[in-house]
C-alpha positions as CSV (number, residue, x, y, z in Angstrom):
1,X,46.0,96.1,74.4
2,X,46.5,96.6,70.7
3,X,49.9,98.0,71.3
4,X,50.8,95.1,73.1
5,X,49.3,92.3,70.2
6,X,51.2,94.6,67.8
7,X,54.8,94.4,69.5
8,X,54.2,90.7,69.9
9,X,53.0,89.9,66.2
10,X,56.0,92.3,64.9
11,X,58.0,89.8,67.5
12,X,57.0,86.9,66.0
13,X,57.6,87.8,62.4
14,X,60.9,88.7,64.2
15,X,61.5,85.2,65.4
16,X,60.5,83.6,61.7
17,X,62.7,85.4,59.9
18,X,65.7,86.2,61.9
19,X,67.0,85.6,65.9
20,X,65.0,84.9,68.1
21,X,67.2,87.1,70.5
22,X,66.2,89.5,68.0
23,X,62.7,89.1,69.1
24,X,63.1,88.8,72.3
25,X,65.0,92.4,72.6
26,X,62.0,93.8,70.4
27,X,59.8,93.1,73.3
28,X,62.2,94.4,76.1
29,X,62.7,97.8,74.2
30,X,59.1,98.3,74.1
31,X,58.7,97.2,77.6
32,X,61.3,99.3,79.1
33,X,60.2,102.5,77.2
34,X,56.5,101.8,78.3
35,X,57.0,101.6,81.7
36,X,57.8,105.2,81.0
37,X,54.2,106.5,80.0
38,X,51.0,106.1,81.3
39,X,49.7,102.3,82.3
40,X,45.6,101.2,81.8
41,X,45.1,98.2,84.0
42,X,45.5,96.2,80.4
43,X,49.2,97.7,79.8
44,X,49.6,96.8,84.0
45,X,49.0,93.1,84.0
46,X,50.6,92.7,80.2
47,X,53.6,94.4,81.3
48,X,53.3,92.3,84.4
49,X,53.4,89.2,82.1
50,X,56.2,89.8,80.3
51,X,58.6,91.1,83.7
52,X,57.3,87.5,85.3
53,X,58.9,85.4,82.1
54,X,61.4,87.7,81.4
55,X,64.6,85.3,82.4
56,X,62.4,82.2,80.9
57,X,61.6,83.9,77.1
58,X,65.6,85.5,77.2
59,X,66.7,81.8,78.6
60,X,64.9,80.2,75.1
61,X,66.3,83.0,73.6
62,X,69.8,82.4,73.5
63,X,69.4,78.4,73.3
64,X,70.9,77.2,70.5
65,X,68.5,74.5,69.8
66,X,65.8,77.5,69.0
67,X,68.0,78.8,66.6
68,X,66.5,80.1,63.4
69,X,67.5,77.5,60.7
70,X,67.4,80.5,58.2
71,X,70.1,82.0,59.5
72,X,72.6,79.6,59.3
73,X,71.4,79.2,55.5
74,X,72.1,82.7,55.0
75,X,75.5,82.6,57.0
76,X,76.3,79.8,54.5
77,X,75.1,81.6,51.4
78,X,77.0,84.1,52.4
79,X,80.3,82.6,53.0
80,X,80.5,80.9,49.9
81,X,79.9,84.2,47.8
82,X,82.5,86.2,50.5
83,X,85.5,84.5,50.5
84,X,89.0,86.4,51.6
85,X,91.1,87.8,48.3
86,X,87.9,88.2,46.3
87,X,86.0,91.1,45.6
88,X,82.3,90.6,46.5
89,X,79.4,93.0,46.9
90,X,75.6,91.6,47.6
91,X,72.3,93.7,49.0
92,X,70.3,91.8,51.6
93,X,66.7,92.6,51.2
94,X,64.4,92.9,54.3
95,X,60.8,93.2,54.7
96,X,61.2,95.9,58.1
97,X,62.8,98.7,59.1
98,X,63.3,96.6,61.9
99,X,64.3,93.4,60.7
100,X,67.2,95.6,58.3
101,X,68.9,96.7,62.0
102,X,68.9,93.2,63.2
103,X,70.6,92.1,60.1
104,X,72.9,94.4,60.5
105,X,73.2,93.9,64.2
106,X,74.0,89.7,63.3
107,X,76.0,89.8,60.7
108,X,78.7,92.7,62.7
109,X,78.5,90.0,65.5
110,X,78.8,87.1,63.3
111,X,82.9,85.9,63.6
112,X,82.6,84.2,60.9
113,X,81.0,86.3,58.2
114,X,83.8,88.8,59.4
115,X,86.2,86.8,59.0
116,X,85.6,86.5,55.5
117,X,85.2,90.5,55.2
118,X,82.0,90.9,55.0
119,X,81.2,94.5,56.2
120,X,77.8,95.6,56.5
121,X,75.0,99.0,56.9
122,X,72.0,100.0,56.6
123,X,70.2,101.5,53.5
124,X,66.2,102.0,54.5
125,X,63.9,103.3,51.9
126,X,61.0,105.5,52.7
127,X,57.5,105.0,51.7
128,X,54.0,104.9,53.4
129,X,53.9,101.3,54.5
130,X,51.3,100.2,51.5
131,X,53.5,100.3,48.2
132,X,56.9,100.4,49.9
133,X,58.8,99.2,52.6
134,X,56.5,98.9,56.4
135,X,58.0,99.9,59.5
């Protein structure tokens, strides 16, 4: 059961700082590799919530009205410092290991942003979760 609260909390802080596809794909992941190892009747019925709203939470999920009004702060931010024929480096800070993918994952996706040539990857730094970056 604490697994499970974990994965959702780390989903939510998903959801308030980036996509909430983002979040939403956190969960599957963990989902689909639990099903692999061994259920309690706790991981059975949680596991049997999630399947039962899958298609609702993924449906919310791409709706652009839930869109994270961050985001499109950050894609304008962003455009206005990367704009074609200039040089332009910048560092994108993130609180996860998790959330640094996902960044990555949107802005490589994001039309726009590569159409002004911005090019993104992923540095991670390594610590024990207390005085440098969590997991």
């Amino acid at each position: 059961c604490a697994l499970h609260l974990r994965q959702y909390n780390d989903a939510l802080l998903i959801n308030d700082t980036l996509r909430m596809m983002d979040a939403f794909c956190s969960l599957e992941e963990f989902y689909s590799t639990k099903a692999d190892k061994a259920f309690d009747g706790t991981d059975i019925l949680l596991a049997g919530l999630f399947n039962e709203n899958q298609v609702e939470l993924k449906n919310l999920a791409t709706n652009v009205v839930y869109e994270n009004p961050k985001m499109a702060k950050l894609e304008s931010v962003l455009l206005n410092q990367f704009t074609p024929g200039v040089q332009s480096k910048g560092i994108l800070f993130s609180k996860t290991r998790k959330s640094t993918h996902c960044l990555n994952d949107w802005v490589t996706k994001n039309t726009a942003l590569q159409g002004a040539g911005v090019k993104a990857d992923i540095l991670t730094g390594a610590g024990n979760g207390i005085t440098y970056m969590t997991q």
